[in-house]
N, C-alpha and C positions, 0 to 999 in steps of 0.2 A: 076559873078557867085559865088554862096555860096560854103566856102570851108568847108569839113567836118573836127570837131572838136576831137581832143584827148584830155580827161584830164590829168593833173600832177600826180595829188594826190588822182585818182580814176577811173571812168570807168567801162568796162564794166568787169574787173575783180572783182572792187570790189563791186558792185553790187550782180555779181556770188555768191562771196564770203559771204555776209549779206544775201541772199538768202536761202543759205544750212544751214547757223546759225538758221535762220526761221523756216525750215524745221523743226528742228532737238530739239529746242526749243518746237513748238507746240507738236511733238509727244512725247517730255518726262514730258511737263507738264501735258499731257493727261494720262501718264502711271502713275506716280508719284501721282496724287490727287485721285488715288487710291490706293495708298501706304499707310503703317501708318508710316509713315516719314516726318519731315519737311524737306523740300528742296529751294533752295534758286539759281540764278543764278548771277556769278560773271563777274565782267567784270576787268579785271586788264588795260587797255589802255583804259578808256570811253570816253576819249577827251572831247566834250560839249554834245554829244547825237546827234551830227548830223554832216555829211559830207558837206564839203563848198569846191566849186571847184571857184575860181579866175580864173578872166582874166588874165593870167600873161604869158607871156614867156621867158623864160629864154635864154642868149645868151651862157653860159657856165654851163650850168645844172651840179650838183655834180652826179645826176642821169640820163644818157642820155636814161635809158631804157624808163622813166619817161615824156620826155620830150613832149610839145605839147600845143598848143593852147588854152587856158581853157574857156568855158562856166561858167557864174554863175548862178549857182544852188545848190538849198541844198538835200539833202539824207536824209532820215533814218540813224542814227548811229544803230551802234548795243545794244548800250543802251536805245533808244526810242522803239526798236523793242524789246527788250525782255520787256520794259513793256507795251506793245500791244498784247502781247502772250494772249493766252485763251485758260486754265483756267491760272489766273495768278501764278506768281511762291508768296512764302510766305515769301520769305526775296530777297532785292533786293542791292549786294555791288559792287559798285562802285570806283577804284581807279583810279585815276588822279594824278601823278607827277607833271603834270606842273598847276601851282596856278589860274592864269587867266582861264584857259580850265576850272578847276574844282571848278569857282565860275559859270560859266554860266550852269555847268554838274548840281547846285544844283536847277536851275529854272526849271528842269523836275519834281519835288517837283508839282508847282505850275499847271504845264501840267498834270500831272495824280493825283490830291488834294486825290482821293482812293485808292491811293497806297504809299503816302506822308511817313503815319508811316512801313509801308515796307523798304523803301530807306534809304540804308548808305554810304554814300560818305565817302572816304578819301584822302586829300589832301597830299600823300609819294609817294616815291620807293614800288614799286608793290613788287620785291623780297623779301627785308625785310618784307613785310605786309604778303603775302603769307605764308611766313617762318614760320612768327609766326602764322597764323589761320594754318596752317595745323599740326603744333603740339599742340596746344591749346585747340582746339575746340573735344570737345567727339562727337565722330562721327558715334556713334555706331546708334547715331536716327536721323543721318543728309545726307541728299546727297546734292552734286552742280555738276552745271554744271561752267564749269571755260573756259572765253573765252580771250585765251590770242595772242591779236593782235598789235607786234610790231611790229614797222618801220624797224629797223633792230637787232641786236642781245643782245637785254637787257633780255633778259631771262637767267637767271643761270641755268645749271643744277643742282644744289644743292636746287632751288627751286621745279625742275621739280622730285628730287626725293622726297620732304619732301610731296608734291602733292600725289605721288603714294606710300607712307607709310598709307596715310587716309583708304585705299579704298574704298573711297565713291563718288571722283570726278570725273567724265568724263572733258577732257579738249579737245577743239577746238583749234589748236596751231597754227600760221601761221609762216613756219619758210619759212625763210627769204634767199631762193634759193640764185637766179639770183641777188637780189638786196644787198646783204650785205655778202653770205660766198664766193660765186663764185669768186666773185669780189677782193678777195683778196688771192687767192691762187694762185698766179704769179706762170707763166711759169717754170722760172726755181729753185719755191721753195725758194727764199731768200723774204723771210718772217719778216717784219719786229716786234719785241720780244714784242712789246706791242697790236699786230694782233693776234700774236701765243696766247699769254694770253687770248686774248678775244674767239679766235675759243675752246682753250682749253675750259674755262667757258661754253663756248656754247654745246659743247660735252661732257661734264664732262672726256674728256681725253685728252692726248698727242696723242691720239694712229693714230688719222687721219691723221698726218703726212706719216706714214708708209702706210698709206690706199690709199694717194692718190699721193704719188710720189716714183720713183723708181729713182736707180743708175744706168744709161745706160753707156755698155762700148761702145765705138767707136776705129777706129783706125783709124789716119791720117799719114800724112809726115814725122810727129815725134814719131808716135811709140802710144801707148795703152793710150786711154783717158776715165775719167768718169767723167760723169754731172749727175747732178738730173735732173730728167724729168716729171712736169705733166703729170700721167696718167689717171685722173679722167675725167668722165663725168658727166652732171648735173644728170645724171642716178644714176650713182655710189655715190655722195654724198647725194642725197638725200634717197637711201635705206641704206647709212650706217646712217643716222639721227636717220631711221625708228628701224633699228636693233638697234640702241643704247637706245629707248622706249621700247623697245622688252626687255630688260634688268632689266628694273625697273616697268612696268605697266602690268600687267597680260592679257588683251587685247588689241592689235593697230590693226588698219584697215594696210592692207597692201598696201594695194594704194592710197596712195593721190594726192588731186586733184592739178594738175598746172593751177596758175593762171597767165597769160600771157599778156604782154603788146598789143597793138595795131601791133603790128609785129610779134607777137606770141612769143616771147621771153621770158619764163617762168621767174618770179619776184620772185613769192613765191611759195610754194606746200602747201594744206590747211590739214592738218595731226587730228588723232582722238584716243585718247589714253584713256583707263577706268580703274580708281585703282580697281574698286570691281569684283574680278576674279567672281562674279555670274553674272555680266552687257550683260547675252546670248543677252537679246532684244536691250541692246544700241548700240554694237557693229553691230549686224544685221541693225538697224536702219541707224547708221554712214556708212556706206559699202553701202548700197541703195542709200545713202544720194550722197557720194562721186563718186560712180562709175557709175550714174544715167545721 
């Protein structure tokens, strides 16, 4: 008897997830090419332009939400899919960290040959690159849409503000729940200083510490005791992520979507932030998008 297949490294979350990217693509490209704006869609994680699931299973997964039997098959990345969009977008950048991905990222060139001089790859750290186009670039005649999908918490928020300085970006964010912050806020808060660094970064603050554990007294045998105690739920860290967007981007969708393993185990939440405090329709659009 044929047993049914879980992917590793996708599924039917991320399917979901390229999905509402789709959505969300066609309707601003259709709004925009009636704009007198050039507009352009980014992609800071393009990988090769297509999802590849292996046969592979793992006996000690680093990721056990992850784990599971794999079919091979390829996907739509979300870089074949934004240049399948119609009407197309007018500038198409593409970054790629890792060197291999982002030489086979450059044979979509050859797949769309009418959109060839649109396409800009770059072979860096997305944060830095980011960093600089979003102080760089005069953006007074420019929108993007900026889709940034990492594995786990490589996004600065120092990028995520230089972002919502423009206000011209809409950004797609997948942050990185269940699979990367969840997972390292142990029980009882001993944290270790090089995780603490990275959640800072991730939140542009210290402050989540206090947000997500308290000092419980107890009293035993010997008399008045206090521990730190996780008090957080996947609930509560993901609406402070939201409120920490709330802070620097003039509109966020207030609900994002959870995207959940094969067990319903929420991975990621798929989050929608817009620098240009005038984005009434993108905002409305991401929100139908999201809560749909």
């Amino acid at each position: 008897m044929a047993t049914k297949q879980t992917p590793l490294f996708g599924g039917n979350w991320t399917e979901e997830k390229l999905e509402m990217l789709k959505k969300y693509l066609v309707a601003y490209a259709t709004l925009m090419n009636k704009q007198p704006f050039r507009f352009a869609y980014i992609d800071a994680f393009a990988g090769t332009g297509e999802r590849q699931f292996q046969h592979k299973q793992e006996t000690a997964p680093l990721f056990p939400e992850l784990s599971g039997k794999e079919s091979r098959e390829f996907y739509d990345g979300s870089a074949r899919i934004a240049l399948q969009v119609k009407p197309p977008f007018m500038e198409y950048i593409f970054i790629e960290k890792d060197e291999n991905r982002s030489i086979q990222l450059a044979k979509l060139r050859d797949e769309f040959p009418h959109l060839a001089n649109r396409i800009s790859l770059f072979n860096c750290d997305c944060n830095s690159y980011l960093q600089n186009l979003s102080k760089n670039y005069k953006w007074a005649s420019l929108r993007a849409v900026l889709f940034l999908d990492p594995f786990g918490m490589q996004v600065e928020w120092n990028t995520m503000k230089e972002i919502a300085k423009t206000k011209a970006i809409d950004v797609w964010i997948l942050f990185p729940l269940g699979i990367a912050v969840n997972r390292l806020l142990k029980k009882d808060g001993n944290i270790d200083d090089t995780w603490r660094s990275r959640l800072d970064s991730l939140f542009g603050t210290g402050d989540w510490y206090a947000a997500f554990y308290k000092e419980i007294s107890s009293r035993d045998l010997f008399g008045k005791t206090q521990e730190i105690k996780k008090v957080c739920t996947l609930e509560t860290i993901s609406n402070y992520y939201i409120d920490r967007l709330k802070t620097i981007f003039p509109r966020v969708a207030e609900k994002p979507r959870p995207l959940c393993n094969s067990k319903g185990n929420p991975l990621f939440h798929l989050c929608f932030a817009a620098a240009n405090p005038r984005a009434v329709a993108a905002i409305k659009i991401a929100k139908h998008i999201l809560e749909g």
